[in-house]
KOLBANU-644523 format. One record per residue (C-alpha): x, y, z; residue in one letter. Coordinates in steps of 0.05 Angstrom, whole numbers, plus 32768, in hexadecimal, padded with zeros to 4 digits. Each point is the difference from the previous one (the first is absolute). Example, Ala and Ser with C-alpha at 12.3 -4.5 7.8 and 13.67 -1.06 7.14 Angstrom:
% KOLBANU-644523
(rec (80F6; 7FA6; 809C); 'A')
(rec (801B; 8045; 7FF3); 'S')
//
This chain:
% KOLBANU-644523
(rec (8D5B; 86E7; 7AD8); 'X')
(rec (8004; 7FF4; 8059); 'X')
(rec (7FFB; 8029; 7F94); 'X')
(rec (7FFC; 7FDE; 8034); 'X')
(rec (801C; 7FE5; 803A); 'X')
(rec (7FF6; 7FC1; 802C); 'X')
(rec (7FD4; 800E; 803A); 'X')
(rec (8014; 7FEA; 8044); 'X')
(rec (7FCD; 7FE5; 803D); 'X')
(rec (7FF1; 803E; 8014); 'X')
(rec (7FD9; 801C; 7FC1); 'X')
(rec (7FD2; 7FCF; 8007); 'X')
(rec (7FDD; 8022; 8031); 'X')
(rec (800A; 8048; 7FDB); 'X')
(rec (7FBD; 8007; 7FC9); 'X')
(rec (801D; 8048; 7FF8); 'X')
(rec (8043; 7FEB; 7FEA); 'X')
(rec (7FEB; 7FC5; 7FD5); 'X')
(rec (7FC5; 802A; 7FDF); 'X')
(rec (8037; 8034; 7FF1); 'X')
(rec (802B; 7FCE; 7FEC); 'X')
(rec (7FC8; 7FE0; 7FC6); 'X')
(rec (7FED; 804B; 7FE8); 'X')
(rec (804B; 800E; 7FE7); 'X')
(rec (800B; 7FB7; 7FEA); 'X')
(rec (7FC6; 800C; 7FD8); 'X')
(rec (801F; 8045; 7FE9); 'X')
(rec (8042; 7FDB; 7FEA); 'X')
(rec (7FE4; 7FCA; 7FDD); 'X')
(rec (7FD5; 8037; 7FD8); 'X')
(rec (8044; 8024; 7FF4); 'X')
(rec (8019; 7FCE; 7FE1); 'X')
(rec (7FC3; 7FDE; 7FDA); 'X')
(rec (7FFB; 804D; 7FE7); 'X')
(rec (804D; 8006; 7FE5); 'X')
(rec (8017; 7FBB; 7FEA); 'X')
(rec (7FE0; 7FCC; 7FC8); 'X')
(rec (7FDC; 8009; 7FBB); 'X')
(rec (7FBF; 8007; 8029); 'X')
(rec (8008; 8045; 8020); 'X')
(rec (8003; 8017; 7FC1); 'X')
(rec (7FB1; 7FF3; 7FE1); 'X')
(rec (7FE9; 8003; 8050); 'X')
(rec (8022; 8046; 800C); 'X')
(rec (7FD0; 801B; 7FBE); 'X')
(rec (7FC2; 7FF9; 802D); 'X')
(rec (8015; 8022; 8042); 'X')
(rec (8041; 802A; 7FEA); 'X')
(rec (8003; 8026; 8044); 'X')
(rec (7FFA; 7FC7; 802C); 'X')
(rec (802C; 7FE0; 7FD6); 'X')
(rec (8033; 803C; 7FFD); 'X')
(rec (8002; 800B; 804C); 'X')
(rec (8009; 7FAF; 8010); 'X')
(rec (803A; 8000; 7FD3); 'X')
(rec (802A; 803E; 8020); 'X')
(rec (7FE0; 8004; 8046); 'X')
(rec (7FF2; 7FC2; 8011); 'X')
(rec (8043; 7FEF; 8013); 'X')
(rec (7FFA; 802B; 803B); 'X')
(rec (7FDF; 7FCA; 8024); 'X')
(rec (803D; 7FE0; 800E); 'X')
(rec (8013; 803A; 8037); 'X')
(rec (7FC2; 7FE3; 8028); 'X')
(rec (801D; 7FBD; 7FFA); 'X')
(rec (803D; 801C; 8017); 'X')
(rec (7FE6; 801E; 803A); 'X')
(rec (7FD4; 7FC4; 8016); 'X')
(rec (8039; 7FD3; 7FF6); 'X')
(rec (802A; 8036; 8036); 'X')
(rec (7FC1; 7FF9; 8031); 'X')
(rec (7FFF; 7FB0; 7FF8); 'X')
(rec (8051; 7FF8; 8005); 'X')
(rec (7FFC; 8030; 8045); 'X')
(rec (7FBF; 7FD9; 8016); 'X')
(rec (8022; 7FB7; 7FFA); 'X')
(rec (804C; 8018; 800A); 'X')
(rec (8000; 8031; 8039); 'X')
(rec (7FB3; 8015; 8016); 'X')
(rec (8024; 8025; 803F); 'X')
(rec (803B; 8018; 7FD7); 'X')
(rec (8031; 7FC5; 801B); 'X')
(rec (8009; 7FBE; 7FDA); 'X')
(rec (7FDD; 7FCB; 8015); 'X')
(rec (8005; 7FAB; 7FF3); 'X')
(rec (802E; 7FE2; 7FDA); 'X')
(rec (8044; 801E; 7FEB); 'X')
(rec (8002; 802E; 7FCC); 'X')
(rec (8029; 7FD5; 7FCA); 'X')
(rec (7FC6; 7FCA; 800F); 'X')
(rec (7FC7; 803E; 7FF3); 'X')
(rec (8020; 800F; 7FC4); 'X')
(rec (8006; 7FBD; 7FEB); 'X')
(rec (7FB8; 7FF0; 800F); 'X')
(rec (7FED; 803F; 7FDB); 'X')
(rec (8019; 7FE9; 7FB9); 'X')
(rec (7FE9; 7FB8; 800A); 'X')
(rec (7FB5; 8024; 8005); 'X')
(rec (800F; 8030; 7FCF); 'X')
(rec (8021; 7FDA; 7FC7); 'X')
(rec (7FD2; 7FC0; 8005); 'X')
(rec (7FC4; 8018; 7FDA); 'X')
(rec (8033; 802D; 7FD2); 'X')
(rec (8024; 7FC1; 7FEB); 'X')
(rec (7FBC; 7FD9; 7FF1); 'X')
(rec (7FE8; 803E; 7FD7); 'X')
(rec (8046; 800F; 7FE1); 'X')
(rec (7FFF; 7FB5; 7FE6); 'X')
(rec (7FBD; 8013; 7FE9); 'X')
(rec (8013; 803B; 7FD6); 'X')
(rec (8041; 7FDB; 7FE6); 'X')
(rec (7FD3; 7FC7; 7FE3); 'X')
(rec (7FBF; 802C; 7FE1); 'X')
(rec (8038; 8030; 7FE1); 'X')
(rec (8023; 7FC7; 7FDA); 'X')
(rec (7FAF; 7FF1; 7FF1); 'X')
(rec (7FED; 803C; 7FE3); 'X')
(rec (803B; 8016; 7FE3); 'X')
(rec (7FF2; 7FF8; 7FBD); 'X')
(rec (7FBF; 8015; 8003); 'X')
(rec (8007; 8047; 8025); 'X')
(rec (802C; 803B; 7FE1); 'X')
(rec (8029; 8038; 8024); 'X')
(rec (801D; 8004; 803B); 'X')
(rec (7FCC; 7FE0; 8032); 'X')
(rec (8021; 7FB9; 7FF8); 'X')
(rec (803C; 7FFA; 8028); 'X')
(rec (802F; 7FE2; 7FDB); 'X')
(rec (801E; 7FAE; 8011); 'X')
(rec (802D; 7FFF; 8040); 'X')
(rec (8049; 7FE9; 8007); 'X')
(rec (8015; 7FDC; 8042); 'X')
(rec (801E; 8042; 801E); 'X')
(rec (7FB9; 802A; 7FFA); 'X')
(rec (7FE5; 7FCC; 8020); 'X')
(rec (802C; 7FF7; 803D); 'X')
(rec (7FFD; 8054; 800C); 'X')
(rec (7FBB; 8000; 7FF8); 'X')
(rec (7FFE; 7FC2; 8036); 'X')
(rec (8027; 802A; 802B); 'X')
(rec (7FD9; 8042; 7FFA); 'X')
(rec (8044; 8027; 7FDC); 'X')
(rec (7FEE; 8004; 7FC5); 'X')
(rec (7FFA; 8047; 7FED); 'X')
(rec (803A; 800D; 802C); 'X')
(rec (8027; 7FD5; 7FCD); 'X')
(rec (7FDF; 8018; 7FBC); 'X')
(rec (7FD5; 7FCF; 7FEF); 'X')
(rec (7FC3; 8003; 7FD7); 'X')
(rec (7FB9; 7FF1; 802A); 'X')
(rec (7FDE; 7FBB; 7FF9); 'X')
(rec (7FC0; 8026; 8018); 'X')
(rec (7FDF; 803F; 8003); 'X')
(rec (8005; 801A; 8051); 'X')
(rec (8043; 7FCF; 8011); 'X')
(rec (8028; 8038; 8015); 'X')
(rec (7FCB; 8011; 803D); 'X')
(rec (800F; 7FC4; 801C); 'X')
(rec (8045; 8004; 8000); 'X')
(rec (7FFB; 8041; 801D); 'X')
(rec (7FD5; 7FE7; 8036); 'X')
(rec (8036; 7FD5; 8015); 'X')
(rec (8038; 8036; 8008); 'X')
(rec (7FD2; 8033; 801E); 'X')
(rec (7FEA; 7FC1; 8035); 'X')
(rec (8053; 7FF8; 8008); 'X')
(rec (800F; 8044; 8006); 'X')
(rec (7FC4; 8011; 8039); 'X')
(rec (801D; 7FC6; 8029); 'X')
(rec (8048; 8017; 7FF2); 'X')
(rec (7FE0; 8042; 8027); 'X')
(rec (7FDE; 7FE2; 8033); 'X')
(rec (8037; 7FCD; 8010); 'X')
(rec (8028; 8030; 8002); 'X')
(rec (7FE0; 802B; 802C); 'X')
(rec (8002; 7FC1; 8031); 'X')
(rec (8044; 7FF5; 7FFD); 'X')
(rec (8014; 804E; 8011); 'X')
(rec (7FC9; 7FF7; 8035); 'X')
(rec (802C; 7FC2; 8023); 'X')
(rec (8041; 8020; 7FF3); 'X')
(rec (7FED; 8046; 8014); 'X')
(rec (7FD9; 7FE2; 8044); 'X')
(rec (7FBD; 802B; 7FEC); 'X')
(rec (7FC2; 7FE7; 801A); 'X')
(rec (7FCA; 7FE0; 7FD7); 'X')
(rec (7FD9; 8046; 7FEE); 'X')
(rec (8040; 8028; 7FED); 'X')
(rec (800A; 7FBE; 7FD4); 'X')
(rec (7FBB; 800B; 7FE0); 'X')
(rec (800E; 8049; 7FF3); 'X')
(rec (803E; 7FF3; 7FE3); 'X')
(rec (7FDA; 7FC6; 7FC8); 'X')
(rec (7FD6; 803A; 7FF3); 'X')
(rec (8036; 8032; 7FF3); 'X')
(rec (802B; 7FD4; 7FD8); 'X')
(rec (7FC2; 7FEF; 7FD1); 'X')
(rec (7FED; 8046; 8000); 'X')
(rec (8049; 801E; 7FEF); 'X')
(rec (7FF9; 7FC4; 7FC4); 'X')
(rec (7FC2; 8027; 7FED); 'X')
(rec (801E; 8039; 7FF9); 'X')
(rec (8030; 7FF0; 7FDD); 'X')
(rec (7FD9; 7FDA; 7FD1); 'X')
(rec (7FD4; 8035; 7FF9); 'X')
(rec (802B; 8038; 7FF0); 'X')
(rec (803E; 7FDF; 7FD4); 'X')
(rec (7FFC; 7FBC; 7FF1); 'X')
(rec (7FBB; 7FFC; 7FE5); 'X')
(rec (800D; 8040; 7FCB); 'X')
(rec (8033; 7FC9; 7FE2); 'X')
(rec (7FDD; 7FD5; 7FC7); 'X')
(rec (8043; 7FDD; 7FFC); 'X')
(rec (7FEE; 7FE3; 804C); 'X')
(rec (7FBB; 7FE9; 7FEA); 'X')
(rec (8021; 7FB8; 8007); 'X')
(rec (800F; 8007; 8046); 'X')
(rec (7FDB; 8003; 8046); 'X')
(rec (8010; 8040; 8018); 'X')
(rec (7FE3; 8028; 7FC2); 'X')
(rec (7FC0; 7FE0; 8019); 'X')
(rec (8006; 7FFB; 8051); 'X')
(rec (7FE1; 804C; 8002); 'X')
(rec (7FC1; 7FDF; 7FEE); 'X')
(rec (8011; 7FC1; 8026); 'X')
(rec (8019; 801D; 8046); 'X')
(rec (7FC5; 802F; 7FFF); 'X')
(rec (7FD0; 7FC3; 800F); 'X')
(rec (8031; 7FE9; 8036); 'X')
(rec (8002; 8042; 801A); 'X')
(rec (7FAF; 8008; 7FFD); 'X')
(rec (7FFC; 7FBA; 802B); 'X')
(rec (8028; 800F; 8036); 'X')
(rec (7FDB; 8047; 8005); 'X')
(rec (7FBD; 7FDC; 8004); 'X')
(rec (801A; 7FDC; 803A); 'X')
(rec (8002; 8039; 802B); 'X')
(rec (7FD4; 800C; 8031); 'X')
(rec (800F; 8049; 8012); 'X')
(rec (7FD1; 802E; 7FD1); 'X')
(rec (8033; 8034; 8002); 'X')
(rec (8038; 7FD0; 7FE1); 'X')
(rec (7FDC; 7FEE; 7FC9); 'X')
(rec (7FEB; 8047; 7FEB); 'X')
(rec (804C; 8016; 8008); 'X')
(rec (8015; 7FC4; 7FD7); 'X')
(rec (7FD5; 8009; 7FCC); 'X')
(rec (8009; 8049; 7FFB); 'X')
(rec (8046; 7FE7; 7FF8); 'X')
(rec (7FF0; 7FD6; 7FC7); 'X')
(rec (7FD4; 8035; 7FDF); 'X')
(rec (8038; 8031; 7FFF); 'X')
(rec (8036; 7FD0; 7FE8); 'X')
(rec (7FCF; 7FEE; 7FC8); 'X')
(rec (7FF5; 8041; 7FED); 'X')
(rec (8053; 8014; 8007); 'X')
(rec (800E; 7FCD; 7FC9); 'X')
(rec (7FC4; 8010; 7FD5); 'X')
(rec (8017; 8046; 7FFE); 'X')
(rec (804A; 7FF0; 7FF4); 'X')
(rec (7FE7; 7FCE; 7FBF); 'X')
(rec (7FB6; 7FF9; 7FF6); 'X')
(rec (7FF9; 7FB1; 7FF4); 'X')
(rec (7FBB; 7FE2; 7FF4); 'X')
(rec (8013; 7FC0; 801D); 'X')
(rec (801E; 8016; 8045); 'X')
(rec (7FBB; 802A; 800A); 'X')
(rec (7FD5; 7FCE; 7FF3); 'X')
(rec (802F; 7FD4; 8030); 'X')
(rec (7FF9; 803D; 8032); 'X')
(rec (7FB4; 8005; 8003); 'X')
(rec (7FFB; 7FB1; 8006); 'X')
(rec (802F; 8003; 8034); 'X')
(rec (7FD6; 8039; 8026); 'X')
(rec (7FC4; 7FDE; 7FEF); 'X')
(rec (8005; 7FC1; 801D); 'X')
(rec (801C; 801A; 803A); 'X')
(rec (7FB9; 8034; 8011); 'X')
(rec (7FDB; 7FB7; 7FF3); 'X')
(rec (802D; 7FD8; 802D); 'X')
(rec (7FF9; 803B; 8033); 'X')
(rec (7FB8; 8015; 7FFA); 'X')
(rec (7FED; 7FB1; 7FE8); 'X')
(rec (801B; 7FC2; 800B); 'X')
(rec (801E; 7FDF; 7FBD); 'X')
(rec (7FE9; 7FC4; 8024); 'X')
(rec (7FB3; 8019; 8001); 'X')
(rec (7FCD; 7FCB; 7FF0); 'X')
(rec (7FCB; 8027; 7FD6); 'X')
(rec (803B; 800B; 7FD0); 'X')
(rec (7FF0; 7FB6; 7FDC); 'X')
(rec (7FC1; 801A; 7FF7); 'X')
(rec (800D; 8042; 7FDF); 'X')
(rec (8037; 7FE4; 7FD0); 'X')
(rec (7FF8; 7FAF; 7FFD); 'X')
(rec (801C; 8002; 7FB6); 'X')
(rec (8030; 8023; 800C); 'X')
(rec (8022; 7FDD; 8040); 'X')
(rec (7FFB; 7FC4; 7FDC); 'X')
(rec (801D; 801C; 7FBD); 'X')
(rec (8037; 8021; 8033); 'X')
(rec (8009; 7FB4; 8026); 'X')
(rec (8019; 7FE6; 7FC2); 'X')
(rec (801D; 8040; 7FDF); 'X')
(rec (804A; 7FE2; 8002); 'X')
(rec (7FF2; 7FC8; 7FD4); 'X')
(rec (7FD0; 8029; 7FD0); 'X')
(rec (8039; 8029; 7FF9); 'X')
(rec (802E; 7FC5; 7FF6); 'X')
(rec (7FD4; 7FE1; 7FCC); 'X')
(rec (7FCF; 802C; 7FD2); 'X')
(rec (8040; 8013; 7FD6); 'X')
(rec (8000; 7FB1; 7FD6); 'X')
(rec (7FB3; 7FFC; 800B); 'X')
(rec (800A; 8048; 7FD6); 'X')
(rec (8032; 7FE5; 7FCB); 'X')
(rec (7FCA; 7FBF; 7FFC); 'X')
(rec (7FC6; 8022; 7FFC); 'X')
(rec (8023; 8034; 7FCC); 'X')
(rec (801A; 7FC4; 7FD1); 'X')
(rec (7FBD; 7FD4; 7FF8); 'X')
(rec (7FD2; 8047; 7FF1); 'X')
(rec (803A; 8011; 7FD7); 'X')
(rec (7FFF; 7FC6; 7FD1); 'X')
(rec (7FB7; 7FEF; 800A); 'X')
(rec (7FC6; 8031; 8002); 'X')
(rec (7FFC; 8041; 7FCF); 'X')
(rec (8027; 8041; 801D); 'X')
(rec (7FBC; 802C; 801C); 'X')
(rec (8012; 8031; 8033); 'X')
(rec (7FC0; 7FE1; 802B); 'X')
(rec (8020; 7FB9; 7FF7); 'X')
(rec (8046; 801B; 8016); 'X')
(rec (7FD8; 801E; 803A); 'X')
(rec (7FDE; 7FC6; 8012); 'X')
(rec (8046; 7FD2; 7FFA); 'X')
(rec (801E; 8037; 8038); 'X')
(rec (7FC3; 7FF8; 8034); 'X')
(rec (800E; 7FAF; 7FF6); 'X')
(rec (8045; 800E; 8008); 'X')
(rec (7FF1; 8021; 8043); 'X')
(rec (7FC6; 7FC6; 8018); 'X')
(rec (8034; 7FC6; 7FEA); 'X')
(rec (8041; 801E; 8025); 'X')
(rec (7FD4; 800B; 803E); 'X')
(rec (7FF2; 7FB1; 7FF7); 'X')
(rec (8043; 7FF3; 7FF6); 'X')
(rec (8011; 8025; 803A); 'X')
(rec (7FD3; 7FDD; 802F); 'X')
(rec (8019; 7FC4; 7FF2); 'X')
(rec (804D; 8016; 7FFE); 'X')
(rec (7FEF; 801B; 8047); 'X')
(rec (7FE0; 7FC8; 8020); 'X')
(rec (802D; 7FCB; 7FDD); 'X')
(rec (8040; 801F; 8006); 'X')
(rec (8002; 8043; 8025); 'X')
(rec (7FDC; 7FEA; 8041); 'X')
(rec (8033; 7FC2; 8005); 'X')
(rec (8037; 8010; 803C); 'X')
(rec (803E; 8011; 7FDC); 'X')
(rec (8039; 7FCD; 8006); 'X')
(rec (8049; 7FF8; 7FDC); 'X')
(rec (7FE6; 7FB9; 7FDE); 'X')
(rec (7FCC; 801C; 7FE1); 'X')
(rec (801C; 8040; 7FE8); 'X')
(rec (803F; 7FD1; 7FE1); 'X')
(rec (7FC7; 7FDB; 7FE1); 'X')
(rec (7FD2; 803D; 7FDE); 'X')
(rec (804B; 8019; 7FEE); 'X')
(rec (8014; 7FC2; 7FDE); 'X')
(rec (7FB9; 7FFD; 7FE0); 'X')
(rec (800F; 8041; 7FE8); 'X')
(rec (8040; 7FEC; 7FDC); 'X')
(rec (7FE5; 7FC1; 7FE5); 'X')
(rec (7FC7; 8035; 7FDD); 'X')
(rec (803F; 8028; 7FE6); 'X')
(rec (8024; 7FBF; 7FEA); 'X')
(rec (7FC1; 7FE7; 7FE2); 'X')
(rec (7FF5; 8047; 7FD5); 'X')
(rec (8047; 7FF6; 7FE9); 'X')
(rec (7FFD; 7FBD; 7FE0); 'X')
//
């Protein structure tokens, strides 16, 4: 999920952000461990509320990945509301080399356990064998924008992650080029970043997000996603009377589309957004007692992309061997989904420092993609 998205440089030195980041990868994971697999079933017997509210609400910790992502992109993209570094076609390109490296490893993961377990495991939970064309959109992050079926449970975030990262440079380039063609200086140029991300907002906000048809596409989400752009570049002020105004601004919007279609998903997106922006404000994200407070957490949150990636086959796995092995006992169901948890984080660890933490480059992202063909080809034979 940045379920998670890939974190640039500049989280690292954000405890805040990566704590925040670990509490609603941990919320995902338990959304999904809580509505998929034969094990929810026995496990939900002994804690039916918990279980309950996981399974419909816990979803809504994607809108604080959403937002977090929108901080990150602005932090690493435009901190001062101008784009920075390389050109954007190269940021963009450098953005799905990080993002699809550890997704291919754990796609070719899921492709392989599936073809595992599949005749152990009933229902929908095993994702059926891939042809050659599922493969190459899911490679290329389109796939529910062309129909296809998901090889994993969370895919789609990622692929959404992508567009709304294309989409917030498109507006900030943008911005840029008006700025050169229009001779404005450097601050009307920042101002008019802000404006075009916030008119996006808006937008998003009030029409395109009350579409479930657009659920596929990156401006049903950028509400949620330009709000954490907008809440960086408000942090960076350093007149008092700025930031009240601009979050007074942000408080009222909120509250304008709440009121025209009450939507659980864009408040909890709105009081993330208004959160992290008292913290950054009052607190430094970057304050040191924070990896204190919440070690487990800002470690969980370090390597939240590739638990999000990869607890969905250690699930199926997991499912399959209690499954066929031990006695169906609502305590031993239990017990299989806290094991599920401890061996994804594992997994995760080592997905993150084998693969994840590697610089991004075109050979190896040819080679994880051909790897994850060669998994397809071999399911097929």
């Amino acid at each position: 999920m940045s379920a998670g998205s890939v974190v640039p440089p500049t989280a690292a030195r954000m405890p805040l952000v990566d704590a925040l980041k670990g509490l609603a990868c941990a919320l995902i994971v338990g959304h999904h461990l809580a509505r998929y697999g034969p094990l929810q079933a026995g496990a939900s017997s002994l804690a039916p509320a918990l279980f309950a509210w996981l399974a419909d609400e816990g979803r809504l910790a994607v809108q604080v990945f959403l937002v977090l992502a929108g901080f990150l992109a602005a932090a690493s993209l435009a901190p001062d509301g101008v784009l920075h570094g390389k050109h954007p076609l190269a940021r963009v390109g450098q953005r799905y080399g990080r993002l699809v490296m550890p997704y291919l490893v754990a796609l070719s993961c899921s492709v392989l356990v599936a073809a595992l377990v599949r005749p152990w495991l009933d229902g929908d939970i095993v994702p059926d064998a891939p042809d050659v064309a599922q493969l190459l959109a899911h490679g290329l992050l389109l796939q529910d924008l062309l129909g296809f079926d998901a090889l994993s449970t969370g895919v789609w975030y990622v692929a959404i992650d992508f567009q709304l990262f294309v989409l917030a440079v498109t507006a900030v380039g943008l911005a840029q080029l008006l700025q050169r063609r229009w001779s404005l200086g450097l601050e009307r140029s920042r101002w008019l970043a802000a404006g075009l991300v916030l008119a996006l907002v808006v937008a998003s906000l009030a029409v395109f997000n009350r579409d479930p048809s657009l659920d596929v596409t990156a401006i049903y989400f950028f509400g949620s996603y330009g709000l954490g752009m907008l809440v960086f570049w408000i942090g960076r002020s350093t007149r008092g009377s700025s930031w009240r105004y601009a979050m007074l601004l942000l408080a009222l919007l909120g509250a304008a589309v709440l009121a025209l279609d009450w939507r659980s998903r864009i408040a909890t997106a709105l009081v993330t957004a208004l959160a992290v922006a008292v913290v950054q404000h009052r607190g430094p994200l970057r304050h040191r007692a924070w990896p204190a407070l919440a070690a487990p957490l800002v470690r969980l949150g370090r390597i939240s992309y590739s638990l999000f990636l990869i607890h969905f086959p250690v699930l199926l796995l997991v499912s399959a061997v209690v499954s066929r092995l031990l006695p169906t006992a609502p305590w031993i169901d239990l017990l299989a989904l806290v094991a599920t948890f401890a061996l994804s984080v594992l997994a995760a660890s080592e997905l993150h420092r084998r693969v994840e933490t590697r610089p991004a480059s075109w050979r190896a992202v040819l080679g994880l993609f051909a790897g994850l063909l060669a998994c397809g080809w071999l399911v097929a034979a």
